[in-house]
N, C-alpha and C positions, 0 to 999 in steps of 0.2 A: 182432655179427651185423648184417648189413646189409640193408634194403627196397628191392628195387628196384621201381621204378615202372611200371605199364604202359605206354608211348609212347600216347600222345592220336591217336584218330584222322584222318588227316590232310583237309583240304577237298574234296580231288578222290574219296577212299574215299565221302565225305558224299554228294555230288552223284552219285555215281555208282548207291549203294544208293538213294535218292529216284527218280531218273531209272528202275531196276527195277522199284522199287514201284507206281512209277505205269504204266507199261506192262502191269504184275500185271495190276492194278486196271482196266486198259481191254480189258485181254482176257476179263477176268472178265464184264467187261462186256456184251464184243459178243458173248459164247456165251448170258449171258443172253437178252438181244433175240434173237438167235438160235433161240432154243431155244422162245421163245416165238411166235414165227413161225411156224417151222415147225409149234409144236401148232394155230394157225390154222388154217392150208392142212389139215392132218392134221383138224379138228375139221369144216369146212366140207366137206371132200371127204368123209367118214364121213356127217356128217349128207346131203349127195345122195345118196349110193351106195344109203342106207338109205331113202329117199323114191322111188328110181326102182324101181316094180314092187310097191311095198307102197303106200303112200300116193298114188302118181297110175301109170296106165299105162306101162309102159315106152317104148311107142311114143310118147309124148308126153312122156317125161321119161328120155331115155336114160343111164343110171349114167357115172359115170367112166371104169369099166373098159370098156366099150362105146367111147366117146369117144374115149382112148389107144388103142384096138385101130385103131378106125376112122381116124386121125391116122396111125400107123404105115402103113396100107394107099396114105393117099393119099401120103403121102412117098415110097412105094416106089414109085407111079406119076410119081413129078415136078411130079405139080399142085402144090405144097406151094410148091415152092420156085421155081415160076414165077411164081403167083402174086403171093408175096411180093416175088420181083424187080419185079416192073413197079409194083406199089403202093410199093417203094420209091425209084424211078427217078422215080415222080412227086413225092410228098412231097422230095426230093432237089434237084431241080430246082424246082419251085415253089417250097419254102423258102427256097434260094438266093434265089430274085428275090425275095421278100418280105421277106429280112434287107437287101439292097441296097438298097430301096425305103425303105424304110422308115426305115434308119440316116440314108439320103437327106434323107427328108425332117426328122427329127428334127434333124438340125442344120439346115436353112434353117428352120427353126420358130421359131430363136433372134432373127431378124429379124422384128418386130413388125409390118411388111406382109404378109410371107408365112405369121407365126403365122394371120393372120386366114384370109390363103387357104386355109390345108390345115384348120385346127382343127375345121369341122364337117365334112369328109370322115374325118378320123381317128376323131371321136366317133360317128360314125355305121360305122366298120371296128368299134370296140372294142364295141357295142352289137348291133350286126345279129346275130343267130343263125346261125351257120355253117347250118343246116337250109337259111333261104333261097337264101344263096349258090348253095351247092350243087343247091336245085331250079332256079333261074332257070339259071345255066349248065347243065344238064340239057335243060331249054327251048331252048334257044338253041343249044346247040353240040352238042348228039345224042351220038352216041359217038367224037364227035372228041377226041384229045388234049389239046386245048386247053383244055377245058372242067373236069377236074380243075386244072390250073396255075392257071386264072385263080380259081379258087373257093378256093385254097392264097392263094394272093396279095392278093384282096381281104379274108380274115378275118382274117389272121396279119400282114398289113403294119404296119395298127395298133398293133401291142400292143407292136414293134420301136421304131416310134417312140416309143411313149409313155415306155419305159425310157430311150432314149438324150437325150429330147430332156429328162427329169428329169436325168439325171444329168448333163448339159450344166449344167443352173440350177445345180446344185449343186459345180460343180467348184470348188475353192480357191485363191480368185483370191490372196490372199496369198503361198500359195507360189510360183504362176505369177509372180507380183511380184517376190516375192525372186530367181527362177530368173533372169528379166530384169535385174533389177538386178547379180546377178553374171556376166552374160553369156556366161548358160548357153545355148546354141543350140536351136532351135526342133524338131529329132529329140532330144534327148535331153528335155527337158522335153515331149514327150508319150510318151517313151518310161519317165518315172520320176516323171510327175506323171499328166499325162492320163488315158493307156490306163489304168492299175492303179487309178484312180478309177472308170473307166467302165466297168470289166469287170465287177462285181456287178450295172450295171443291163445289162449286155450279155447274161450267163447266166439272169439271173431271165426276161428278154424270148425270150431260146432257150430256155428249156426250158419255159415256158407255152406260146408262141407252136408248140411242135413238136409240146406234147400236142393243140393244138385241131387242127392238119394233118393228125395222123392220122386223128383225126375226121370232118373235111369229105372227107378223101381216100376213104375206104371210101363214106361217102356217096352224093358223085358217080357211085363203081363200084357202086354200090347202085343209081341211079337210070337211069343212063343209061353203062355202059361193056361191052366184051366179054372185059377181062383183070381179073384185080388178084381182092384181097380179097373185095371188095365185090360184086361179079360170082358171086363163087362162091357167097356168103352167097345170093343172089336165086334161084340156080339150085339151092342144096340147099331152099329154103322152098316154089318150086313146084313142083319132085318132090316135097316131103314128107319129106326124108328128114334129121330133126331130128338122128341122128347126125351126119350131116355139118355140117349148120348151127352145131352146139356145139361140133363138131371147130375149126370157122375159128373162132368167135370164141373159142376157148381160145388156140388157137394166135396168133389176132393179139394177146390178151392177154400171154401170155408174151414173144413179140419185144416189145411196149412197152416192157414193165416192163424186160425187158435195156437194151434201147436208153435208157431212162432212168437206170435207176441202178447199169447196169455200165460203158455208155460216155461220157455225158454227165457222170455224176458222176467218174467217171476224170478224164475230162479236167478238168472244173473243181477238182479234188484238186491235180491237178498244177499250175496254172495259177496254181494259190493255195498253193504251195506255201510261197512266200518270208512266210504270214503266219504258219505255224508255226514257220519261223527267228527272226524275230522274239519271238515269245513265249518260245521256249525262251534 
């Protein structure tokens, strides 16, 4: 009588069931976070719903379902989505010139004549309160266009620099050395050394520098504009009509929050892809 032996199973059967388990385990994951998210938003909207009409007035603290009604209404007229355009046409264009600006100046910052020149205009972008910005151009420039762009561009320029012109100090002169030394050409060594070093402080700098534009931007349409956000915000507070007031700032909350972490993080997903090949 003879035993036959099971066959051992083979390296790639190994790596293969690991490689499953762990995908398990991250799905398991992200439905948790998930799940508990959503009981957030679900616990937060339950407790307003429950506070508007019993604990303060309605008219001074309109429910959810009021808000969503009222949201629906103005979408179906177009305000919704005009507004939005033009507040994103500014933030758009402003940001542009302030990422230019600023990437600008972070690299002549590397030369220790011109560090001196920009270095208290920078500290003085990275410090000043977007509030100011935004009243002085208010002052200054009325309801002209001009006056959201420039108040985008003097708060946000800074914060551009300050990443690029750190992550300039910190690039790895070594490899850069070596890349020289084997007479690697001057596009591919910032195409495989540079750029992929200076894109972490490139994203960190866009996605602070985007969050505080939305800010200044409503602002300005807050203080002095006739389209946007911010405009509609002032014109539902002096009617009174708190539905509508809560209506925009829900609604400007949610395009945020999209525009932050469905398309900004998308994109930096992808961008970053190659650190996931690597690992695996």
């Amino acid at each position: 009588m003879t035993t036959e032996l099971a066959p051992e199973p083979t390296a790639t059967h190994t790596s293969t069931t690991g490689a499953e388990q762990a995908r398990a385990a991250k799905m398991k994951e992200r439905r948790q976070v998930w799940t508990w998210r959503i009981a957030g938003y679900a616990f937060f909207l339950g407790l307003w719903e429950f506070a508007s009409g019993r604990l303060m007035d309605e008219t001074l603290l309109p429910g959810p379902t009021t808000v969503f009604r009222t949201f629906g209404e103005l979408w179906s007229t177009g305000e919704v989505p005009g507004a939005f355009a033009t507040t994103l046409t500014r933030i758009g264009i402003g940001f542009t010139i302030a990422f230019v600006v600023g990437s600008l100046i972070g690299v002549l910052m590397q030369n220790r004549w011109l560090n001196g020149f920009f270095r208290d205009a920078v500290t003085v972008g990275v410090t000043t309160p977007g509030l100011i910005w935004a009243l002085l151009t208010a002052i200054i420039f009325g309801n002209r266009p001009a006056g959201p762009l420039i108040a985008i561009v003097v708060t946000t320029f800074a914060i551009i620099t300050v990443n690029v012109a750190e992550g300039i100090k910190s690039l790895p002169k070594d490899l850069i050395d070596m890349g020289k030394s084997f007479n690697v050409g001057v596009l591919r060594r910032n195409r495989h050394i540079v750029i992929p070093h200076l894109a972490p402080f490139i994203f960190t700098g866009v996605r602070f520098g985007f969050s505080i534009a939305w800010k200044v931007t409503v602002l300005t349409e807050v203080f002095a504009a006739s389209k946007g956000i911010g405009f509609e915000m002032r014109t539902a507070t002096q009617l009174f009509r708190l539905d509508e007031f809560l209506t925009w700032i829900l609604a400007f909350y949610v395009l945020a929050l999209f525009l932050e972490k469905v398309v900004l993080e998308r994109i930096e997903r992808r961008f970053f892809a190659w650190r996931g090949e690597l690992k695996s």
